[in-house]
FIDO-376536 format. One record per residue: residue number from 1; x, y, z of N, C-alpha, C in turn; residue in one letter. Coordinates in Angstrom, 3 decimals. Atoms other than C-alpha are relative to their C-alpha. Layout:
BEGIN
NUM_X_Y_Z_X_Y_Z_X_Y_Z_A
...
This chain:
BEGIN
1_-0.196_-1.208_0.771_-61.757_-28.513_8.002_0.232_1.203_0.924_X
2_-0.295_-0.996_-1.055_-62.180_-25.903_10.801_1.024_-0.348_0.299_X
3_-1.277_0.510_-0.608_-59.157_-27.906_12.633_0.951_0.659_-1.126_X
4_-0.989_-0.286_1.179_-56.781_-26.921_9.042_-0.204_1.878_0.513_X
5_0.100_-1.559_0.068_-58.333_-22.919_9.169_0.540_0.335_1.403_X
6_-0.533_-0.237_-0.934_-57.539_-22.958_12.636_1.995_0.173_0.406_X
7_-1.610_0.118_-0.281_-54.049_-24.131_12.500_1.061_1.159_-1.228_X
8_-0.636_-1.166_0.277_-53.296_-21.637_9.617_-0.183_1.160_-0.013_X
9_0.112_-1.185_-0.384_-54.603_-18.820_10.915_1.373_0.105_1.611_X
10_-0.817_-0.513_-1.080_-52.444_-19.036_14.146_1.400_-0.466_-0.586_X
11_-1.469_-0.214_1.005_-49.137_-19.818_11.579_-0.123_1.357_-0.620_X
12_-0.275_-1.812_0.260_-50.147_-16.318_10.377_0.188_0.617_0.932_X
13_-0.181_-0.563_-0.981_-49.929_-15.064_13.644_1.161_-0.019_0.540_X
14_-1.577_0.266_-0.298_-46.642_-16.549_14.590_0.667_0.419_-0.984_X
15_-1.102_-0.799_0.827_-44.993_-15.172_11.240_-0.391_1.377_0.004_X
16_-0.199_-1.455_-0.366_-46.354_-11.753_12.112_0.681_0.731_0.710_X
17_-0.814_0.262_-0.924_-44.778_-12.383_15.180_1.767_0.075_0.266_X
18_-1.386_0.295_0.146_-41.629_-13.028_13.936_0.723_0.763_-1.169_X
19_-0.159_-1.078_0.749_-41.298_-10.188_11.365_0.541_1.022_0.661_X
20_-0.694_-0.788_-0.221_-38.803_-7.677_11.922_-1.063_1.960_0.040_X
21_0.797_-1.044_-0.222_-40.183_-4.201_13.368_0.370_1.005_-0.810_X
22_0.228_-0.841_0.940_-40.470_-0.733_11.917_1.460_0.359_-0.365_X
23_-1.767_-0.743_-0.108_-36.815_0.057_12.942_0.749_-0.887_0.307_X
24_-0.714_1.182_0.042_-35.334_-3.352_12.831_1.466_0.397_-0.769_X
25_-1.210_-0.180_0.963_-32.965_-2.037_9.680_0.824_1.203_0.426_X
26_-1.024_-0.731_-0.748_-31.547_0.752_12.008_0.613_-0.381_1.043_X
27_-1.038_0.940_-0.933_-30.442_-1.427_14.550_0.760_-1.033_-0.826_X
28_-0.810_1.081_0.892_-28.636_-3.586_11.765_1.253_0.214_0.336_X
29_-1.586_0.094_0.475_-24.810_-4.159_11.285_-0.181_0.451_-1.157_X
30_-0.074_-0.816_1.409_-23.811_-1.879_8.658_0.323_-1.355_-0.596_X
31_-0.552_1.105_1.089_-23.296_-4.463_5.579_0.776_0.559_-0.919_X
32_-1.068_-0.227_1.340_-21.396_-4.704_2.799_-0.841_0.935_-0.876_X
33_0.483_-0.452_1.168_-23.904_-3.528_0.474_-0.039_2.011_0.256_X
34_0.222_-0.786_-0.235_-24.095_-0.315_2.616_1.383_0.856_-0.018_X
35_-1.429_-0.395_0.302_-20.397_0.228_2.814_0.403_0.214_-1.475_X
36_-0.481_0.487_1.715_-20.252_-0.292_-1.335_-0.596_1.320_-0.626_X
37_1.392_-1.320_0.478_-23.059_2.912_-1.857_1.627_1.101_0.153_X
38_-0.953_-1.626_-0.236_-19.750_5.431_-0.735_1.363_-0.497_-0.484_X
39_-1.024_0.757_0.755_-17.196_2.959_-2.617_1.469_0.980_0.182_X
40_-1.028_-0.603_0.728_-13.573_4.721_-3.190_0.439_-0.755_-0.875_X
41_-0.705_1.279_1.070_-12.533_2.877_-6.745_0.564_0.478_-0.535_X
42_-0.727_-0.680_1.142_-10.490_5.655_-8.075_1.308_0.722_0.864_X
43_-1.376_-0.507_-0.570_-6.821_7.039_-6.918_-0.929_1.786_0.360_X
44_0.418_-1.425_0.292_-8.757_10.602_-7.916_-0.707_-0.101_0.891_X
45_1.156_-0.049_-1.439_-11.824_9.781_-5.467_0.447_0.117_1.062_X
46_-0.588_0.095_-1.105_-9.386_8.845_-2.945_0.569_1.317_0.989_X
47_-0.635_-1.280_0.221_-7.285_11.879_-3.279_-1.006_1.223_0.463_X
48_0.792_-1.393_-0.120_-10.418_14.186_-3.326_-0.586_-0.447_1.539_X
49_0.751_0.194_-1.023_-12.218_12.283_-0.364_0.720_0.059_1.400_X
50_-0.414_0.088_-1.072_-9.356_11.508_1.955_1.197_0.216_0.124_X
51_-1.762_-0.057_-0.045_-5.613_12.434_1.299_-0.339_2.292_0.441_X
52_-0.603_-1.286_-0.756_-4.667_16.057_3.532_-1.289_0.220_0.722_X
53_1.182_0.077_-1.337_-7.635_15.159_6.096_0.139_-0.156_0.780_X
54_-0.269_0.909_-1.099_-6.991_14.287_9.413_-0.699_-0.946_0.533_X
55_0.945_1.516_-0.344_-8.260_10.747_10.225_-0.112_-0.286_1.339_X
56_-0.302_-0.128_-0.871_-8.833_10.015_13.480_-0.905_-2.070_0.594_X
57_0.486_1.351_-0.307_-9.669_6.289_15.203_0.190_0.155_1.530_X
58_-0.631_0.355_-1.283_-9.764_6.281_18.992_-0.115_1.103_0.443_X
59_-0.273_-1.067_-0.240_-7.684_8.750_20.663_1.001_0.455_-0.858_X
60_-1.370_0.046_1.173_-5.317_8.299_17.431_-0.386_0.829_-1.034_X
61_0.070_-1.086_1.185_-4.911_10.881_14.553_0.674_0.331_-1.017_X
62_-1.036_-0.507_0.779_-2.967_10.883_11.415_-0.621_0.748_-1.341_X
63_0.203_-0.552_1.054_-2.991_12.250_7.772_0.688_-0.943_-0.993_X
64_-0.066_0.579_0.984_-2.595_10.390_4.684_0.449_1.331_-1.214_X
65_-0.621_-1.090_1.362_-0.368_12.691_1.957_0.045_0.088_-1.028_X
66_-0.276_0.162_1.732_-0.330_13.757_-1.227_1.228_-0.387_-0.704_X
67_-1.657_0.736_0.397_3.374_12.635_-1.428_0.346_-1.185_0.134_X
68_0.532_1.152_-0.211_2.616_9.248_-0.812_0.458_-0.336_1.648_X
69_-0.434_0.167_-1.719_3.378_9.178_3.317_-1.262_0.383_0.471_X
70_0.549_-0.436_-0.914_1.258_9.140_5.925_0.715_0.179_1.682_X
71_-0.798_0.265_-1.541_2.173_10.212_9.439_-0.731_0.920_1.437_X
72_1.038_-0.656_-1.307_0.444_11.364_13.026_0.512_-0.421_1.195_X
73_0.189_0.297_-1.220_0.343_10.903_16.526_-0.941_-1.168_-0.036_X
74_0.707_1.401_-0.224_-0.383_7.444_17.756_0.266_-1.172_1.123_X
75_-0.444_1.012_-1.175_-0.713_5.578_20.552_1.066_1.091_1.406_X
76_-0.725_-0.530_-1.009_1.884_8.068_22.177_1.142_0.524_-0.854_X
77_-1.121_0.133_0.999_4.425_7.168_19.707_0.224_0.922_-1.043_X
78_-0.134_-0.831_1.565_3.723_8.429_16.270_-0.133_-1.236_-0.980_X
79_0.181_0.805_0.958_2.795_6.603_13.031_0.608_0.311_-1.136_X
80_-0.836_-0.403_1.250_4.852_6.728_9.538_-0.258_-1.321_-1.064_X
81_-0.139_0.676_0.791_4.707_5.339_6.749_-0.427_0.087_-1.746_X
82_-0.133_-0.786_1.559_4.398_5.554_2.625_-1.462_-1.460_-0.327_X
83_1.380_0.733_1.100_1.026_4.532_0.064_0.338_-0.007_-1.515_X
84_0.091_-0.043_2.176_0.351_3.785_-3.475_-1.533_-0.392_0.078_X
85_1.324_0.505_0.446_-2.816_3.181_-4.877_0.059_-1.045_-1.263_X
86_-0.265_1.565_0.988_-3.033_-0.217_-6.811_-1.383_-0.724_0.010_X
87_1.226_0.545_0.232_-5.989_-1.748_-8.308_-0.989_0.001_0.370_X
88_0.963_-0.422_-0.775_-8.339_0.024_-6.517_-0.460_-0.145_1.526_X
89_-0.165_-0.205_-1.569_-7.253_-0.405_-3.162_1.386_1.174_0.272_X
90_-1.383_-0.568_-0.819_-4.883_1.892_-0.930_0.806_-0.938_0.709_X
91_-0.695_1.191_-0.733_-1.913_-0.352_0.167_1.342_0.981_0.539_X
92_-0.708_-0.654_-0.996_0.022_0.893_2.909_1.019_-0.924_0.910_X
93_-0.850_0.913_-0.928_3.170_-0.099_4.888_0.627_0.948_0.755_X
94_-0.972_-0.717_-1.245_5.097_1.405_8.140_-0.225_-0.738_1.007_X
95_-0.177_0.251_-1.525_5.210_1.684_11.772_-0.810_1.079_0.689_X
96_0.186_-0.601_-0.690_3.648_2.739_14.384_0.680_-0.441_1.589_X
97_-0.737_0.235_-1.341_5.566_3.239_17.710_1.035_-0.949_-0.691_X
98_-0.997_1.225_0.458_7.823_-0.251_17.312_-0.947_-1.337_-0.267_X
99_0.590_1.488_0.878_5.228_-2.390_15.779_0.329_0.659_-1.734_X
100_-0.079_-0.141_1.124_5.692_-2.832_12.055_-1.390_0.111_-0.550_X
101_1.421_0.430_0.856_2.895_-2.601_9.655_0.187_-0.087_-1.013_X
102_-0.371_0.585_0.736_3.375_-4.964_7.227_-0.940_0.541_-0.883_X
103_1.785_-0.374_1.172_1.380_-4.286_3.716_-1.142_-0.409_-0.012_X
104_1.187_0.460_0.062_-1.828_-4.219_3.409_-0.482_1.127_-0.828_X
105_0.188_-0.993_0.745_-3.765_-2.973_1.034_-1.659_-0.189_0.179_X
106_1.039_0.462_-0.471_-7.226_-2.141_1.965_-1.334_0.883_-0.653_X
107_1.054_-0.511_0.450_-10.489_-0.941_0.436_-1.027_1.436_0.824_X
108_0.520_-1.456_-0.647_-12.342_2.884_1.396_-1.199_0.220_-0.499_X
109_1.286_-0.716_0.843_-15.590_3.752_1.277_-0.681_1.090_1.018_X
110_0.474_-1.427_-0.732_-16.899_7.294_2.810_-1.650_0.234_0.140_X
111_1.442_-0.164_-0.660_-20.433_7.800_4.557_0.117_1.573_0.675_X
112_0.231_-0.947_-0.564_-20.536_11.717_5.324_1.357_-0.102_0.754_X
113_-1.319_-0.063_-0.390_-17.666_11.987_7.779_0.714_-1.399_0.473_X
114_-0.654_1.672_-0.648_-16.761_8.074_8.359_0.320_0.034_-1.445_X
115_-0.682_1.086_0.912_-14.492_6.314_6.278_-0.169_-1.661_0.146_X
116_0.149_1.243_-0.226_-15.287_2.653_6.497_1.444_-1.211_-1.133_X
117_-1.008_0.648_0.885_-11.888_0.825_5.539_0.186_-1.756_0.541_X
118_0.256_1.528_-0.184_-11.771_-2.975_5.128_1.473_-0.788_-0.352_X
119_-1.582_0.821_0.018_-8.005_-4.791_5.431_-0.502_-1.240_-1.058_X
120_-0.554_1.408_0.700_-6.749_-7.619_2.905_-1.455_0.472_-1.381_X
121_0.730_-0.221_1.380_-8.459_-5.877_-0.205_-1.930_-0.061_0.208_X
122_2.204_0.258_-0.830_-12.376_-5.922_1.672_-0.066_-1.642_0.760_X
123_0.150_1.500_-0.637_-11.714_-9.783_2.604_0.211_0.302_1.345_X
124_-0.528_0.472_-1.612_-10.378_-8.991_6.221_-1.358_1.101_1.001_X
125_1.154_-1.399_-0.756_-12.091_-6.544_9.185_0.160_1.001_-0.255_X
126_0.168_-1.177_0.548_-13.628_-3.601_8.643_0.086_1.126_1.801_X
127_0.248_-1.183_-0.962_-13.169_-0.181_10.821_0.099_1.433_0.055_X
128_0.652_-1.758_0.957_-14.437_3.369_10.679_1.083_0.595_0.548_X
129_-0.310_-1.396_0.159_-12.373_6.518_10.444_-0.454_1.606_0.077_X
130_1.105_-1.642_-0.674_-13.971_10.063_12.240_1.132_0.945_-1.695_X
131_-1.050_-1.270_1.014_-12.423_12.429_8.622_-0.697_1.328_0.571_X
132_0.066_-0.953_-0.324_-11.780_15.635_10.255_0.569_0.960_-1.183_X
């Protein structure tokens, strides 16, 4: 009997052990669920949150228009290209420099000044946006 109390008292000790600390959930990977809290699901949200802002990734910087174009400095080059909003994604096609950028239409969700946008409708990778 002692031998049993013994052995699950030091299994409580090892899952104390192995419990995530006070500030475990600030060293996390942002998740999905956290990206979903600042959602964009509306052309209007979009419009108010991120169209005549300057976006910036890098050392790269464009603007997304109310005329459906976006266009900036990029890479060296310059970036161009035209949007629509469709089923609650922004789907975008151009160029930057002499690469193409084929459509994609990709999901927005805003955290204070980050944009967190996710390629292939939220299925593909995700990467933030500094909105100046």
């Amino acid at each position: 009997m002692m031998k049993q109390i013994m052995t699950i008292a030091a299994l409580g000790v090892l899952a104390g052990c192995m419990a995530p600390g006070p500030d475990a959930m600030s060293k996390a990977p942002r998740g999905a669920a956290e990206a979903e809290a600042g959602a964009i699901t509306s052309e209007a949200a979009f419009r108010s949150a991120i169209v005549g802002r300057e976006l910036t990734f890098k050392a790269n910087r464009f603007t997304i228009n109310a005329d459906g174009t976006f266009s900036g400095p990029w890479d060296g080059n310059g970036i161009s290209g035209t949007w629509v909003w469709e089923d609650g994604a922004f789907c975008r096609e151009g160029v930057a420099g002499a690469r193409v950028l084929d459509r994609d239409c990709q999901t927005w969700a805003v955290n204070g000044a980050t944009a967190t946008v996710t390629r292939d409708r939220g299925a593909g990778p995700s990467f933030d946006y500094t909105i100046g």
